[in-house]
PDBQT receptor file of N, H, CA, C and O in Angstrom, charges set to zero:
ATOM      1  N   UNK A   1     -16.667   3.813  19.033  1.00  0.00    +0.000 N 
ATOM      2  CA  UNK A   1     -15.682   4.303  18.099  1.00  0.00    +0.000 C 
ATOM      3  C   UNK A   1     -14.823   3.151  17.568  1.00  0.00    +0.000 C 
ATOM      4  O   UNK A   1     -14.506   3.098  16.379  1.00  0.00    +0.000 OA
ATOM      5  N   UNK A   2     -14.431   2.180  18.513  1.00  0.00    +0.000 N 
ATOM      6  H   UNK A   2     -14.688   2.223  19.478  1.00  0.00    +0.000 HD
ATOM      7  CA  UNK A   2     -13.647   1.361  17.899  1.00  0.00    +0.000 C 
ATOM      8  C   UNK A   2     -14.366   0.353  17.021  1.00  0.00    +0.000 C 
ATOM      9  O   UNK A   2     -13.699  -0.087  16.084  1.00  0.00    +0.000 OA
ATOM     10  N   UNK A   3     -15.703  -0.125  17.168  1.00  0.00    +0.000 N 
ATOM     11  H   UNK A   3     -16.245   0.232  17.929  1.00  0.00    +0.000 HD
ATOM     12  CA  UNK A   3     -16.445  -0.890  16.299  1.00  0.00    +0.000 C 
ATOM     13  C   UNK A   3     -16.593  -0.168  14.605  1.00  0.00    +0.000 C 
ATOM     14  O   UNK A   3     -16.484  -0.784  13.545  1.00  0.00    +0.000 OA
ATOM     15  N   UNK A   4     -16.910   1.526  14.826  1.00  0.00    +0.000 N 
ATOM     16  H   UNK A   4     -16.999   2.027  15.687  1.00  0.00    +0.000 HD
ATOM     17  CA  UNK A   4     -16.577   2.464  13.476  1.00  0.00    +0.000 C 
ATOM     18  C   UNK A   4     -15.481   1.783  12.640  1.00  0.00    +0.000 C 
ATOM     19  O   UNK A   4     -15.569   1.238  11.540  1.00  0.00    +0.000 OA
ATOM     20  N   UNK A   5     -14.396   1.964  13.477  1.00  0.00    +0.000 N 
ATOM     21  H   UNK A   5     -14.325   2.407  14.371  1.00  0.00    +0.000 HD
ATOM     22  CA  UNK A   5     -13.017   1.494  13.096  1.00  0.00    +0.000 C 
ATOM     23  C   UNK A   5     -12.414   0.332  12.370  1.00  0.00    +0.000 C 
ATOM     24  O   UNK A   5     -11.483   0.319  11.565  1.00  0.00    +0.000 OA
ATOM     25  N   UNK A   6     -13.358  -0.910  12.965  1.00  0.00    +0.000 N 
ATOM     26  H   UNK A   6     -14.114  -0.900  13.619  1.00  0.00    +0.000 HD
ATOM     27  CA  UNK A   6     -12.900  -2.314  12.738  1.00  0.00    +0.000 C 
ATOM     28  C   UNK A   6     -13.802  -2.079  11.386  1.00  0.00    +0.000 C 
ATOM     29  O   UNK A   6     -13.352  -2.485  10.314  1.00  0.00    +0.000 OA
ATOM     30  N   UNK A   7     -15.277  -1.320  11.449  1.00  0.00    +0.000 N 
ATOM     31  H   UNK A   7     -15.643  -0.991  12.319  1.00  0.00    +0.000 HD
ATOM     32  CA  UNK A   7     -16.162  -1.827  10.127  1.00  0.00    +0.000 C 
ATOM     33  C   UNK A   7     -15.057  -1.270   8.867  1.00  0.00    +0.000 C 
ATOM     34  O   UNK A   7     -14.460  -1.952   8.035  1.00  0.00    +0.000 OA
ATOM     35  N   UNK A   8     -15.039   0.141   9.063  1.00  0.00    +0.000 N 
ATOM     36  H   UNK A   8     -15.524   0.695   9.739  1.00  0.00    +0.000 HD
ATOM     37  CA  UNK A   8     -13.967   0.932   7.998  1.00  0.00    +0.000 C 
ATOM     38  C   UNK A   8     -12.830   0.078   7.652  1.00  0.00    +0.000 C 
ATOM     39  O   UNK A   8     -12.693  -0.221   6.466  1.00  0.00    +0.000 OA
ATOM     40  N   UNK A   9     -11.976  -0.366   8.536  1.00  0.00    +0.000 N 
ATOM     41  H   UNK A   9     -12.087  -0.123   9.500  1.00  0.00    +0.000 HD
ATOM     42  CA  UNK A   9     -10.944  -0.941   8.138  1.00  0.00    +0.000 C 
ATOM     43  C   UNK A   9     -11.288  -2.406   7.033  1.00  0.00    +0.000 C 
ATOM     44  O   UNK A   9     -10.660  -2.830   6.064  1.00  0.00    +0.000 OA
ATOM     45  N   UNK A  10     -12.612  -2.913   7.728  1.00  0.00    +0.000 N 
ATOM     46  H   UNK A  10     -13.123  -2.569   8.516  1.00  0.00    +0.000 HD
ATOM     47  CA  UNK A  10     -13.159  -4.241   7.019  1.00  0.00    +0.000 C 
ATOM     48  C   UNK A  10     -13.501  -3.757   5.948  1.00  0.00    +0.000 C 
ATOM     49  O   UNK A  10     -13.448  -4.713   5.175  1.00  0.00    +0.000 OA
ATOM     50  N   UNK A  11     -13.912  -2.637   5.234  1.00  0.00    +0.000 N 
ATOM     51  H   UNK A  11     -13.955  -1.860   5.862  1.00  0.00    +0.000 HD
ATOM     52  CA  UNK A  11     -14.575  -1.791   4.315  1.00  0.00    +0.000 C 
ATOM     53  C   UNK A  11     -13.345  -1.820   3.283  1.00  0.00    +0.000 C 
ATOM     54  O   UNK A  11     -13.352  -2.313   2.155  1.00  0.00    +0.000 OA
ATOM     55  N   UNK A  12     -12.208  -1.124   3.989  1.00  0.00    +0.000 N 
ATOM     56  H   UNK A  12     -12.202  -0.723   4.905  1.00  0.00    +0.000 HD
ATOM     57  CA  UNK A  12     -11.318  -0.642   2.958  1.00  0.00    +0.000 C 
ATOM     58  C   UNK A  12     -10.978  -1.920   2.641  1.00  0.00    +0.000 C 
ATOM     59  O   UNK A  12     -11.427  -2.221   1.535  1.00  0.00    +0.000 OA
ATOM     60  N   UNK A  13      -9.978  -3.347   3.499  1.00  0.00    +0.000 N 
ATOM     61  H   UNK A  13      -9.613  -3.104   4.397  1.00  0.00    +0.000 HD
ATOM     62  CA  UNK A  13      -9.682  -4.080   3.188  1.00  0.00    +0.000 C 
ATOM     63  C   UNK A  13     -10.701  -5.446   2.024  1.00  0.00    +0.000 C 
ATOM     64  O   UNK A  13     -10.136  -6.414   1.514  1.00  0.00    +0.000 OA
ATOM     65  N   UNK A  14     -12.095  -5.160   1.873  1.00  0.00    +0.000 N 
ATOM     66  H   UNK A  14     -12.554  -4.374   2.287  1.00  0.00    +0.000 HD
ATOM     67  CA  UNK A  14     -12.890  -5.560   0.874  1.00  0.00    +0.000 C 
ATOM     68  C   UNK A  14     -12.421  -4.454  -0.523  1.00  0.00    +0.000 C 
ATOM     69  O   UNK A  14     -11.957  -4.888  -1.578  1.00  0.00    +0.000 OA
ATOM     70  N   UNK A  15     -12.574  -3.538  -0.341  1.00  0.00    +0.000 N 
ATOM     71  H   UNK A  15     -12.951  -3.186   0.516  1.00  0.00    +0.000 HD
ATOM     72  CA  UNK A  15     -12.309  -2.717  -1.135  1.00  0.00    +0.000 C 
ATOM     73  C   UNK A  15     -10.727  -2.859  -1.875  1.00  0.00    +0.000 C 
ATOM     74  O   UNK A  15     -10.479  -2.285  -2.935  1.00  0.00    +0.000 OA
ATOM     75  N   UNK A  16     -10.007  -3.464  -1.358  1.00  0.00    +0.000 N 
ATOM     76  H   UNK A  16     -10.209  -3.931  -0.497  1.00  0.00    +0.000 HD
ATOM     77  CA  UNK A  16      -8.484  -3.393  -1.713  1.00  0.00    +0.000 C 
ATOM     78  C   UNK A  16      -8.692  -4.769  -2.600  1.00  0.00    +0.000 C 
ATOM     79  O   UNK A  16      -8.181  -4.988  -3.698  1.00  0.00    +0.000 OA
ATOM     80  N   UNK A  17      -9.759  -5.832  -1.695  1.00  0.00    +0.000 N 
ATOM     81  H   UNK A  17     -10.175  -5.653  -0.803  1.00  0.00    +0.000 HD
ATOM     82  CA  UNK A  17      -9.161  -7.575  -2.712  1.00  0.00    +0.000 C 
ATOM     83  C   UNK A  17     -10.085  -6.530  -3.928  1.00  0.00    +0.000 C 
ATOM     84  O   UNK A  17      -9.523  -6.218  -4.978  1.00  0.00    +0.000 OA
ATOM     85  N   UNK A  18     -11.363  -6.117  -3.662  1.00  0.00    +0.000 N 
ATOM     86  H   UNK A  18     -11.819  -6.370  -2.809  1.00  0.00    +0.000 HD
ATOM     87  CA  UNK A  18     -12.138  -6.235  -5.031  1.00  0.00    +0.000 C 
ATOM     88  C   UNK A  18     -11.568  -5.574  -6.068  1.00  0.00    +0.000 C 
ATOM     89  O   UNK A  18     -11.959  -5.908  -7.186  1.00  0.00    +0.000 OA
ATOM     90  N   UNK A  19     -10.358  -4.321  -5.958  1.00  0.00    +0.000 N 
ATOM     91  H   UNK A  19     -10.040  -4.049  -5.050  1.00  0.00    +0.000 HD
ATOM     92  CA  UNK A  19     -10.003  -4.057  -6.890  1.00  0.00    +0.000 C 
ATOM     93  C   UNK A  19      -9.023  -4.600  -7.440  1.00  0.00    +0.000 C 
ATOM     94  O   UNK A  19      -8.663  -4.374  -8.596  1.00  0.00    +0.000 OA
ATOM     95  N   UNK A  20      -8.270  -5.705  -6.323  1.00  0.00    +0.000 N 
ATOM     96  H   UNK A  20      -8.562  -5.889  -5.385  1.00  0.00    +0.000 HD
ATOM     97  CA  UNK A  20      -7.069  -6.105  -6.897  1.00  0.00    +0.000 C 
ATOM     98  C   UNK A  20      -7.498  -7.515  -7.846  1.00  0.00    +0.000 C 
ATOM     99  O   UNK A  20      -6.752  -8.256  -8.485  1.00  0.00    +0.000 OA
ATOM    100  N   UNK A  21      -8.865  -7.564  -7.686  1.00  0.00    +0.000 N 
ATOM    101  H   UNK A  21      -9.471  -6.961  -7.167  1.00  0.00    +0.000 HD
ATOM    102  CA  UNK A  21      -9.360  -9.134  -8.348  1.00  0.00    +0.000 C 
ATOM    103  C   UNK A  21      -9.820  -7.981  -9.745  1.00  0.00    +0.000 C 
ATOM    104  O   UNK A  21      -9.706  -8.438 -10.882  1.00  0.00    +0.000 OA
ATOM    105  N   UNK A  22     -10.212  -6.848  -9.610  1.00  0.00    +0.000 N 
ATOM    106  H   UNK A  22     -10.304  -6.476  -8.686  1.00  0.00    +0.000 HD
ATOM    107  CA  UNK A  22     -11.058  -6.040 -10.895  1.00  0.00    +0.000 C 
ATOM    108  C   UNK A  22      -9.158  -6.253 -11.733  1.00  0.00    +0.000 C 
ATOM    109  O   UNK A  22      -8.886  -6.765 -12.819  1.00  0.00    +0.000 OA
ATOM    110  N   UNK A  23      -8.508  -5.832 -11.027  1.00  0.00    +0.000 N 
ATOM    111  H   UNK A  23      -8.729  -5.416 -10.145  1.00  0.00    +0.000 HD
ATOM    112  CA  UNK A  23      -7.106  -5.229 -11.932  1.00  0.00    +0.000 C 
ATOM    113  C   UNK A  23      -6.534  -6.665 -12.558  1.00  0.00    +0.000 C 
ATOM    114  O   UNK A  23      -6.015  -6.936 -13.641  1.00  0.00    +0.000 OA
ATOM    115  N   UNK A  24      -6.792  -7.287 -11.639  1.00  0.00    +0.000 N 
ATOM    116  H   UNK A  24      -7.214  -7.067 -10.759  1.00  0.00    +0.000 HD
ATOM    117  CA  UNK A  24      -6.077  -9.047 -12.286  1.00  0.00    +0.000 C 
ATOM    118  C   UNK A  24      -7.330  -9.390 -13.557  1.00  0.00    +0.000 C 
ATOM    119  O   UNK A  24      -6.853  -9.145 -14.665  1.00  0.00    +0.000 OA
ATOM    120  N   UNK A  25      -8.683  -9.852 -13.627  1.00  0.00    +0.000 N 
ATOM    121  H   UNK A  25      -9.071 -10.051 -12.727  1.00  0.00    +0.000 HD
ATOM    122  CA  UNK A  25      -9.180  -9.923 -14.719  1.00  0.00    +0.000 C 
ATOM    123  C   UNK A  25      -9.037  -8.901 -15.895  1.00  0.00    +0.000 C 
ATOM    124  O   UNK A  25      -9.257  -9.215 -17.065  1.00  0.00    +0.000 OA
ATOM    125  N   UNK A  26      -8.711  -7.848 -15.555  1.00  0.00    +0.000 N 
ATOM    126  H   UNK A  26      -8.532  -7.593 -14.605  1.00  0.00    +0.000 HD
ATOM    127  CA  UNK A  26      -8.501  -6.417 -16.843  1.00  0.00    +0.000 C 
ATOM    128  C   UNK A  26      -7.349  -6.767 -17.155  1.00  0.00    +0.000 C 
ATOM    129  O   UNK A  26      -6.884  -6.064 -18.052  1.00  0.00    +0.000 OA
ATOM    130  N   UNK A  27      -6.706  -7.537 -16.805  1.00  0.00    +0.000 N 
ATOM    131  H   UNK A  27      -7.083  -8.109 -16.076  1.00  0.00    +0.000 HD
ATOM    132  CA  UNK A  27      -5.013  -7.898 -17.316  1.00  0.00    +0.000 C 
ATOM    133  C   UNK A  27      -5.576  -8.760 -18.366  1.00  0.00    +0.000 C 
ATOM    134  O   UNK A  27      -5.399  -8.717 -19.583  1.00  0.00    +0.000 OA
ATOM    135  N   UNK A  28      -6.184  -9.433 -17.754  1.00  0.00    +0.000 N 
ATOM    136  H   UNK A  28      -6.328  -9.468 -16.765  1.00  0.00    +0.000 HD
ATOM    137  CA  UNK A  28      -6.433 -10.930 -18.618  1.00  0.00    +0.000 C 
ATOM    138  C   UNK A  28      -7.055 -10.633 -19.925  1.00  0.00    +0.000 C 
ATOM    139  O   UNK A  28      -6.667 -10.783 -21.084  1.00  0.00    +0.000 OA
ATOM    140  N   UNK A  29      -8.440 -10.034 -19.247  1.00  0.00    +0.000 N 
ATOM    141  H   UNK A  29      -8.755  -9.912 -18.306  1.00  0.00    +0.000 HD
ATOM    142  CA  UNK A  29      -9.205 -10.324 -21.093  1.00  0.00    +0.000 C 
ATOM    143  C   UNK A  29      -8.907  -8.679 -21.745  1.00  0.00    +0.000 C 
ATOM    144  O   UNK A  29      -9.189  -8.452 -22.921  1.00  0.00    +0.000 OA
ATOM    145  N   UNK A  30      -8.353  -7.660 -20.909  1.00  0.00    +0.000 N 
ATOM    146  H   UNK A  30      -8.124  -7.845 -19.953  1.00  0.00    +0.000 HD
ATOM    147  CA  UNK A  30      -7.787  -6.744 -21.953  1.00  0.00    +0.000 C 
ATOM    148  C   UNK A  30      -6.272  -6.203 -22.293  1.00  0.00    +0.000 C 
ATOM    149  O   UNK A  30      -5.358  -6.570 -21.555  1.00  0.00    +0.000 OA
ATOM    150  N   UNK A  31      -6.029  -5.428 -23.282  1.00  0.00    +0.000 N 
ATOM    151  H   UNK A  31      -6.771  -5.129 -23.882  1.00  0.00    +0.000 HD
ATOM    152  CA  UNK A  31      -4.663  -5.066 -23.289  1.00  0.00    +0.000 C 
ATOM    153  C   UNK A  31      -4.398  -3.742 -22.905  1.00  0.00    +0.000 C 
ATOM    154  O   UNK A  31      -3.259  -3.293 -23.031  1.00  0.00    +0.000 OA
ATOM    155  N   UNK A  32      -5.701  -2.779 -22.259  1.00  0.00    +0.000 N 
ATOM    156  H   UNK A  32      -6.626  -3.144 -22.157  1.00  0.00    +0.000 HD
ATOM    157  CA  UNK A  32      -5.362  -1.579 -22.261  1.00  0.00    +0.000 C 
ATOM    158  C   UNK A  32      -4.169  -1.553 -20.460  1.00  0.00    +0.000 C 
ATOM    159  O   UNK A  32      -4.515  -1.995 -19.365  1.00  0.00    +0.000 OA
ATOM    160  N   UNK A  33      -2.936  -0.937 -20.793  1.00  0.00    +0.000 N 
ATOM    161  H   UNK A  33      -2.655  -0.578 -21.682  1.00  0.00    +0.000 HD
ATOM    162  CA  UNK A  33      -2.231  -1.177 -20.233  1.00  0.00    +0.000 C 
ATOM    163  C   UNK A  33      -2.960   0.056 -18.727  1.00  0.00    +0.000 C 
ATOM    164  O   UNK A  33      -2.775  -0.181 -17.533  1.00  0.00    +0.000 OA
ATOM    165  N   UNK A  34      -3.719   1.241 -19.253  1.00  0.00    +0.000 N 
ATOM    166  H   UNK A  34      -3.870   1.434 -20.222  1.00  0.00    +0.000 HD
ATOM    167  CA  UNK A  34      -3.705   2.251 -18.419  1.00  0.00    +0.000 C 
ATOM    168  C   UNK A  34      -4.634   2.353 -17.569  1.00  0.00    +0.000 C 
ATOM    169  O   UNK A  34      -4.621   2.949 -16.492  1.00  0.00    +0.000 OA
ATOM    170  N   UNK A  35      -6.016   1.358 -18.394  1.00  0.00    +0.000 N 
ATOM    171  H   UNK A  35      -6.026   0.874 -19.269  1.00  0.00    +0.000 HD
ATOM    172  CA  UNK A  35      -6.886   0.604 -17.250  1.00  0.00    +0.000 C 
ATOM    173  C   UNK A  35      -6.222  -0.079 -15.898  1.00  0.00    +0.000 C 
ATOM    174  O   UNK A  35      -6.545   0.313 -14.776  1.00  0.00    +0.000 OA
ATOM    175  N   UNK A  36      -5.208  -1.197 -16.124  1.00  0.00    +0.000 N 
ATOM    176  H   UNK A  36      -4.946  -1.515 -17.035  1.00  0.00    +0.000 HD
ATOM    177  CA  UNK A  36      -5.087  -1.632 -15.511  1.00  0.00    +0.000 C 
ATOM    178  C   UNK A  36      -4.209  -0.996 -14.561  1.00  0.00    +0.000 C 
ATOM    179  O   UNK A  36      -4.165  -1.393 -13.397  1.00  0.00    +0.000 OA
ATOM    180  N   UNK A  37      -3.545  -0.086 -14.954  1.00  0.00    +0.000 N 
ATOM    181  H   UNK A  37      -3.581   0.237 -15.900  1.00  0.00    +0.000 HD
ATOM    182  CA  UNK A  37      -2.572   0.460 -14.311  1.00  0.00    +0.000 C 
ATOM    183  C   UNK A  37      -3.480   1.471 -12.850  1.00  0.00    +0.000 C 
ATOM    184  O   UNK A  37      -3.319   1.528 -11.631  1.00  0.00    +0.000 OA
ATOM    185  N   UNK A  38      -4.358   2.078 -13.767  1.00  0.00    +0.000 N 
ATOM    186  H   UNK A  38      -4.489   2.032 -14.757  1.00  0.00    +0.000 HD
ATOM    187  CA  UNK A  38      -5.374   2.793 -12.547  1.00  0.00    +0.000 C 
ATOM    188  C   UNK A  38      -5.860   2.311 -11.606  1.00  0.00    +0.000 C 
ATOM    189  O   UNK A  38      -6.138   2.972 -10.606  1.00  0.00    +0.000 OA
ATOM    190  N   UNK A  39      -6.120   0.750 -11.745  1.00  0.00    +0.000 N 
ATOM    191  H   UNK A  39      -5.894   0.213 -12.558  1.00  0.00    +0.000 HD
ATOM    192  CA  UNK A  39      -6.519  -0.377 -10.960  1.00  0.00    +0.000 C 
ATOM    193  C   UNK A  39      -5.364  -0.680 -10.085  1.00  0.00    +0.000 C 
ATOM    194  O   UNK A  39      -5.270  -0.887  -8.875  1.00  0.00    +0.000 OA
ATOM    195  N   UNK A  40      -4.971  -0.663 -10.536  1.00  0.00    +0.000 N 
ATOM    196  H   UNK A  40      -5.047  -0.495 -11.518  1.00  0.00    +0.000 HD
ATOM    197  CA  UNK A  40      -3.355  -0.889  -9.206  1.00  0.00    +0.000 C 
ATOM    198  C   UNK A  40      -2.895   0.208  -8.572  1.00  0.00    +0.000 C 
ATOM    199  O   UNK A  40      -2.174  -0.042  -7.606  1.00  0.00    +0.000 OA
ATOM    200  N   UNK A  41      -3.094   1.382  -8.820  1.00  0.00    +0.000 N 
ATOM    201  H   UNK A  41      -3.680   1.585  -9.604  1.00  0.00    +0.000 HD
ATOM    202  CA  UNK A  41      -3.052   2.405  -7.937  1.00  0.00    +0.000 C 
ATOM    203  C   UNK A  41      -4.406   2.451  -7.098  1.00  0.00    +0.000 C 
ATOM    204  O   UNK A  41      -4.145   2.628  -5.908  1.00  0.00    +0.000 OA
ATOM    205  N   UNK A  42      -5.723   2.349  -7.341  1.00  0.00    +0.000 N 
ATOM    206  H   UNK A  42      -5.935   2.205  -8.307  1.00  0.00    +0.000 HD
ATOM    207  CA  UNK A  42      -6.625   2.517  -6.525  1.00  0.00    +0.000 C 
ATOM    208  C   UNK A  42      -6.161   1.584  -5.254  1.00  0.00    +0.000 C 
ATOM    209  O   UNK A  42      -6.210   1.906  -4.067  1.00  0.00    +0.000 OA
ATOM    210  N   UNK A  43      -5.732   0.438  -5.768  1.00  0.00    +0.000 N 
ATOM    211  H   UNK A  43      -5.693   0.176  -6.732  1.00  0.00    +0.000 HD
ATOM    212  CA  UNK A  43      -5.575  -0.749  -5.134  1.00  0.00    +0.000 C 
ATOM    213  C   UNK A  43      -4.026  -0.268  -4.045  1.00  0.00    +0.000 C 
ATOM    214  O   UNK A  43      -4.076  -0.580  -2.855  1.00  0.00    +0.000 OA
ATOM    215  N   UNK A  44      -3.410   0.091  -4.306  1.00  0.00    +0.000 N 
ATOM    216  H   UNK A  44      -3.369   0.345  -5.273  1.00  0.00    +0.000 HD
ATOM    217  CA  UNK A  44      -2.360   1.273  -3.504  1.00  0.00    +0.000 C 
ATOM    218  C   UNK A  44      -3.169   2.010  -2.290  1.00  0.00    +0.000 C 
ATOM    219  O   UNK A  44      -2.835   2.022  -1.105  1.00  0.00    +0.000 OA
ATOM    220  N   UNK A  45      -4.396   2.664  -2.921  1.00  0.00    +0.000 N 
ATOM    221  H   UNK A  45      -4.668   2.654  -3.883  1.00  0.00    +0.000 HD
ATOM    222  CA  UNK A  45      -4.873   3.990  -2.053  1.00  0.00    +0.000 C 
ATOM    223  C   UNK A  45      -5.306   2.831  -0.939  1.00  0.00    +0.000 C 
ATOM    224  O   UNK A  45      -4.773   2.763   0.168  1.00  0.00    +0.000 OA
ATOM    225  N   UNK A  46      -6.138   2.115  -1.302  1.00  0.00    +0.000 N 
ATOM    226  H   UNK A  46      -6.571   2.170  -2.201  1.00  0.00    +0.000 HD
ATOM    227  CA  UNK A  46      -7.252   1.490  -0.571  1.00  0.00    +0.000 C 
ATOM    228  C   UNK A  46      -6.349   0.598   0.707  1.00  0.00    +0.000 C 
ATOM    229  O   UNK A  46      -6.779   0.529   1.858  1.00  0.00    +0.000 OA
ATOM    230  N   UNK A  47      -4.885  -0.127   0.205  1.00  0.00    +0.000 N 
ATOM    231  H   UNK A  47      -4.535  -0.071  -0.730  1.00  0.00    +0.000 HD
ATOM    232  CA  UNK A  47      -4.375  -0.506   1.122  1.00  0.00    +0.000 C 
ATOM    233  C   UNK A  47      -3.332   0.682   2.186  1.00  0.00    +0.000 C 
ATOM    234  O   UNK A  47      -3.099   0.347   3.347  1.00  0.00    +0.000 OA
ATOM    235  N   UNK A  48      -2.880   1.794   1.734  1.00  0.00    +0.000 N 
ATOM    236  H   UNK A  48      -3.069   2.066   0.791  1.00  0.00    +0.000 HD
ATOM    237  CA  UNK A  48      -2.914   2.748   2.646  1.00  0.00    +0.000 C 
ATOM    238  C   UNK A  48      -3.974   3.125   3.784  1.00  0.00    +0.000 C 
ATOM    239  O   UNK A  48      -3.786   3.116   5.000  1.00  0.00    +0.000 OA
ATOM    240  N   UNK A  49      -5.056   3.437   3.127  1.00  0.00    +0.000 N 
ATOM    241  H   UNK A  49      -5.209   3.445   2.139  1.00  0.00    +0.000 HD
ATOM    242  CA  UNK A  49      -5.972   4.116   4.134  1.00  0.00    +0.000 C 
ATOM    243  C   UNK A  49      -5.967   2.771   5.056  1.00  0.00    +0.000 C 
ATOM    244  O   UNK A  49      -5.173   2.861   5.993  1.00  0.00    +0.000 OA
ATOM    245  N   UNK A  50      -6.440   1.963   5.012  1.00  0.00    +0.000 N 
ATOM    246  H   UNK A  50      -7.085   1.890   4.251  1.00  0.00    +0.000 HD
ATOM    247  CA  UNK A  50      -6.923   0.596   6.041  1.00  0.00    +0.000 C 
ATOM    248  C   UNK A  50      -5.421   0.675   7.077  1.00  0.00    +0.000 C 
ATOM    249  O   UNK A  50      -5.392   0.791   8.302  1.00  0.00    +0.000 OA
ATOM    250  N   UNK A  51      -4.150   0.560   6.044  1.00  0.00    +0.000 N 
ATOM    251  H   UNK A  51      -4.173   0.466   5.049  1.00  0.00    +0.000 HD
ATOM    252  CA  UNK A  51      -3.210   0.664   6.922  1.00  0.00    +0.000 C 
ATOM    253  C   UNK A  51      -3.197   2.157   8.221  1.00  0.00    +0.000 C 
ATOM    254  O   UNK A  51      -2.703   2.193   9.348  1.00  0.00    +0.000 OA
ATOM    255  N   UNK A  52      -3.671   2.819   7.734  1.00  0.00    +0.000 N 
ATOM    256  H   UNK A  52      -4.072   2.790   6.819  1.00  0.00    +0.000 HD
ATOM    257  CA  UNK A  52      -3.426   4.208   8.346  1.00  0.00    +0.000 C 
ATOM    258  C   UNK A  52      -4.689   3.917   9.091  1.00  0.00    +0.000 C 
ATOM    259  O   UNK A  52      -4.283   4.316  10.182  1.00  0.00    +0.000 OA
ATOM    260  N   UNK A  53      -5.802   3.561   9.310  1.00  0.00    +0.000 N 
ATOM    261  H   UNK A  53      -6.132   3.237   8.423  1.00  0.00    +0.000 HD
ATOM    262  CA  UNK A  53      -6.945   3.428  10.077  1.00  0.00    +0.000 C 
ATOM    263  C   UNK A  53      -6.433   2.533  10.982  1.00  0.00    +0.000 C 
ATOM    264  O   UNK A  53      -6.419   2.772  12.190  1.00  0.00    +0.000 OA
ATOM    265  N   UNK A  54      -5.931   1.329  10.403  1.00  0.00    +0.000 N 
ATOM    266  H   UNK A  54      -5.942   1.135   9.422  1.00  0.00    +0.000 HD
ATOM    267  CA  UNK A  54      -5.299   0.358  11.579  1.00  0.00    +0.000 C 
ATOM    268  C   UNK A  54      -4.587   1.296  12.906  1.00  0.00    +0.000 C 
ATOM    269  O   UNK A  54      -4.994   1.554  14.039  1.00  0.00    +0.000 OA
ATOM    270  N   UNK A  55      -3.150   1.705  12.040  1.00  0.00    +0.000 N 
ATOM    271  H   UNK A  55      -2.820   1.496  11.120  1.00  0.00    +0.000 HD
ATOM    272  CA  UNK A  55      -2.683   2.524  13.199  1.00  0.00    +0.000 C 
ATOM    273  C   UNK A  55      -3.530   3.486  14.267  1.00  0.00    +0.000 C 
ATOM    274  O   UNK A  55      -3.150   3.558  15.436  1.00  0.00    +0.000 OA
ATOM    275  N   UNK A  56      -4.462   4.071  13.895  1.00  0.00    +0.000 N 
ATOM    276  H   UNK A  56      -4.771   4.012  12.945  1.00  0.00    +0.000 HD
ATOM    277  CA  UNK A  56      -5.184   5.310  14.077  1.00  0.00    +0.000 C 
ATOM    278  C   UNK A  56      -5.533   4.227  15.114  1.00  0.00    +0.000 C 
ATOM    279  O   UNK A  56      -5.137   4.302  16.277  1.00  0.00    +0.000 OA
ATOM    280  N   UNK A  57      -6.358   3.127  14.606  1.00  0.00    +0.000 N 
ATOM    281  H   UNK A  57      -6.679   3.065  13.661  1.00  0.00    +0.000 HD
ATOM    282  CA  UNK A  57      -6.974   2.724  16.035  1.00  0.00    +0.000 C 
ATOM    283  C   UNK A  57      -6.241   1.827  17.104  1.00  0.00    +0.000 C 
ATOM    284  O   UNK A  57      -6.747   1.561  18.194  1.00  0.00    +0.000 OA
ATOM    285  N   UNK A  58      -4.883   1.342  16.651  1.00  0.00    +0.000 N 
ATOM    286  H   UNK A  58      -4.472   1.558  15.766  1.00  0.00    +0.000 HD
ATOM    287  CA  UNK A  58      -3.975   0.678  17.433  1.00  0.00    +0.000 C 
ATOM    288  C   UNK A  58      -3.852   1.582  18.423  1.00  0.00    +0.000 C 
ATOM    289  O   UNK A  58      -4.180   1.236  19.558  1.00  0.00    +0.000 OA
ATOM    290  N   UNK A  59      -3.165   3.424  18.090  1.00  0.00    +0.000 N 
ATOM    291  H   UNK A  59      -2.899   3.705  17.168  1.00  0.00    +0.000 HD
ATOM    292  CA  UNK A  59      -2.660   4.080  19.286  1.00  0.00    +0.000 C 
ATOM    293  C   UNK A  59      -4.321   5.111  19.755  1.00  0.00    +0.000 C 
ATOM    294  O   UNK A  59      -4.320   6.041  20.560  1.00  0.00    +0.000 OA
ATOM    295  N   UNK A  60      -5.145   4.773  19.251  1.00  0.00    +0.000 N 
ATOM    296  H   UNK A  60      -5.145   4.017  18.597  1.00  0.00    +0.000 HD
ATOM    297  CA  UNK A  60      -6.724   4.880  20.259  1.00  0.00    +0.000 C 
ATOM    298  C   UNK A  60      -6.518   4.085  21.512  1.00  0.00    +0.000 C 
ATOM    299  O   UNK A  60      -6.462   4.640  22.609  1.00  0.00    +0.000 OA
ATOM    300  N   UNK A  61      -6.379   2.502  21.322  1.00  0.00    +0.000 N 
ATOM    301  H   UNK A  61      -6.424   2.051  20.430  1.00  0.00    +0.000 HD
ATOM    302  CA  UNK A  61      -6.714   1.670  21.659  1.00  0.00    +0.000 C 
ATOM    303  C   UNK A  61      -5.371   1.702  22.991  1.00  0.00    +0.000 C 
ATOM    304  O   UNK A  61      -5.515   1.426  24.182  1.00  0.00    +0.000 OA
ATOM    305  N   UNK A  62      -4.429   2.025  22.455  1.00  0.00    +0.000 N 
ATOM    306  H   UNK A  62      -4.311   2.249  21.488  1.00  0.00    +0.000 HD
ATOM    307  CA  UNK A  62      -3.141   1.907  23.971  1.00  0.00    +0.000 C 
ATOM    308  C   UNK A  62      -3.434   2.817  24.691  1.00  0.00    +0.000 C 
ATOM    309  O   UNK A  62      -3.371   2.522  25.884  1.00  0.00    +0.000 OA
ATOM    310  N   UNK A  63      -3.800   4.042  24.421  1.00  0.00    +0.000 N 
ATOM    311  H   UNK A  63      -3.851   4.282  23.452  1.00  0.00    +0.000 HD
ATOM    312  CA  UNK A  63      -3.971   5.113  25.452  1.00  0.00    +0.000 C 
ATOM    313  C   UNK A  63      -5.121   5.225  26.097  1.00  0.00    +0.000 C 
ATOM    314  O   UNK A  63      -5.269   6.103  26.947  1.00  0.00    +0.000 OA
TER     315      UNK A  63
């Protein structure tokens, strides 16, 4: 279970740079403000969940 844990968390935290590198080039070569804006909220979700998996498996892991 805890190996599940570390992959997911490694999952989300890939998932968080790649969108935050997708949202930084959509700044650059476009102007649509709402693209990018969606990109920075995904980029929100993705660093929640990892955070919330972290915990999940921090208090697995003490008890």
């Amino acid at each position: 279970m805890r190996t599940f844990f570390t992959i997911l968390i490694g999952l989300m935290m890939l998932g968080t740079l790649g969108v935050l590198v997708a949202g930084m080039i959509g700044m650059v070569r476009t102007s649509d403000p709402r693209r990018s804006n969606k990109l920075m909220q995904y980029r929100v979700i993705f660093q929640a969940a990892a955070l919330a998996l972290l915990a999940i498996m921090m208090m697995m892991l003490r008890g």
